[in-house]
Each structure stands twice: as structure tokens, then as C-alpha cells.
N, C-alpha and C positions, 0 to 999 in steps of 0.2 A: 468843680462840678460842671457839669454841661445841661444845658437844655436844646432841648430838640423842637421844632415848630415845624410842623407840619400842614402847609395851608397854600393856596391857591395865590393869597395875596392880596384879596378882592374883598373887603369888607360889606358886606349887606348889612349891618345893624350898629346903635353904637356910636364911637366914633368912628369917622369914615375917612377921613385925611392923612393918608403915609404916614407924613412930616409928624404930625402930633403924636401916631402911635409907635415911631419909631422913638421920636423924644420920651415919650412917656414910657417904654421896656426900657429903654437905655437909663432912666431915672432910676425909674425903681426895683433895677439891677445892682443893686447896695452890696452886694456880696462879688462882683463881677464876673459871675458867672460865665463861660462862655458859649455864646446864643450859634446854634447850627440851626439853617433853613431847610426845607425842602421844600420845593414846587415843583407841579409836573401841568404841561399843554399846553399850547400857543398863548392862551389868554392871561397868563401866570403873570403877576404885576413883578417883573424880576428886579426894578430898583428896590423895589422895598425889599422884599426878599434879601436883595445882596447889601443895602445899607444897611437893614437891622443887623445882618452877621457880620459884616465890617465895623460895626459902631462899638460891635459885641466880643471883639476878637475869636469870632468864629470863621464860619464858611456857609455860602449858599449854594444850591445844585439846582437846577432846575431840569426837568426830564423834558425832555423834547416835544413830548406826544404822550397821552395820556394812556394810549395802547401798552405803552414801555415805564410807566409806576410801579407795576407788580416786579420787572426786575431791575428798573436802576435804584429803589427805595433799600433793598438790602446790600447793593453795592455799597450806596452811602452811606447807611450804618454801619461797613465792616471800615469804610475810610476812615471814618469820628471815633472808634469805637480805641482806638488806641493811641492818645491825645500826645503832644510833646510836651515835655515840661519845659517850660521857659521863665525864666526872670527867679530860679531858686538862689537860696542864700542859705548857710549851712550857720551854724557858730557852737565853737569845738570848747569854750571858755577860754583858760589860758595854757594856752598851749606853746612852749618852748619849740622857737622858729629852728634852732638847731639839731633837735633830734625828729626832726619830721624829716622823713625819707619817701620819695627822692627829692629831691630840693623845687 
């Protein structure tokens, strides 16, 4: 599964401390989901932004300029939007190592 956040970065209510909210999504991320960002405009707190998706085996983006949300937000979704698989493991039961072709 993925989740997607979409936010400035900037907390006004709450807790207010990166460090704590980044521990605290990466906690209770039990399923390990992987966490995509988005920020857009100068003021974009981008550590947090890119530690929650780094902590999260996602990705962050931060848009440049708030003028430029309306199109680098659907660039980024068309990026996430078709994920890699990594870390699969198959198990075929027992399966006789010599008639499996090609070797």
C-alpha cells in the first residue's frame, strides 16, 4: 500500500516537533506502508518532508513555487503511481530442482 501526504510541513496545532512526528508515523506504520510526500513553496519544511518518505521507503517532491502545485502535483502522482516491487519471495512447495527449465 502507499500513502500519500500532502502538506506544507509546517505544523500549527498539536504536536509541533519534525523529530516526534516523524517518529511517531514511522511507529505507527505497523503494516509498512510506503509514505510519499508532497510540498510545494519556499517555506516547505523539506527535512521533514524527505525524512518521513526516507524513514518510510517512499519519496519526497517538493515544488518550487506554489504558482507550479497545480502541475508538478499530477506529475507526482503519475511518478508513485506505478510502484517497484522489491524484496518478493515466491514459494512454488516442492518442486524437483531438475525438471525446472531453464536451469
Amino acid at each position: 500500500m502507499v500513502v500519500l501526504v500532502i502538506s506544507d510541513g509546517r505544523p500549527t496545532a498539536g504536536v509541533r516537533d519534525g523529530r516526534t512526528i516523524i517518529n511517531a508515523l514511522t511507529s505507527e506504520n505497523q503494516l509498512r506502508n510506503a509514505i510519499f510526500a508532497f510540498g510545494g513553496g519556499k517555506t516547505a519544511n523539506r527535512p521533514l518532508l524527505d525524512l518521513l518518505a526516507y524513514r518510510n521507503k517512499g519519496e519526497a517532491y517538493i515544488s518550487p513555487s506554489t504558482d507550479r502545485i497545480n502541475t508538478d502535483l499530477p506529475g507526482f502522482f503519475d511518478r508513485v503511481s506505478d510502484p517497484i516491487l522489491v524484496d518478493c519471495n515466491a514459494r512454488f512447495g516442492r518442486i524437483d530442482e531438475k525438471s525446472v527449465f531453464p536451469q
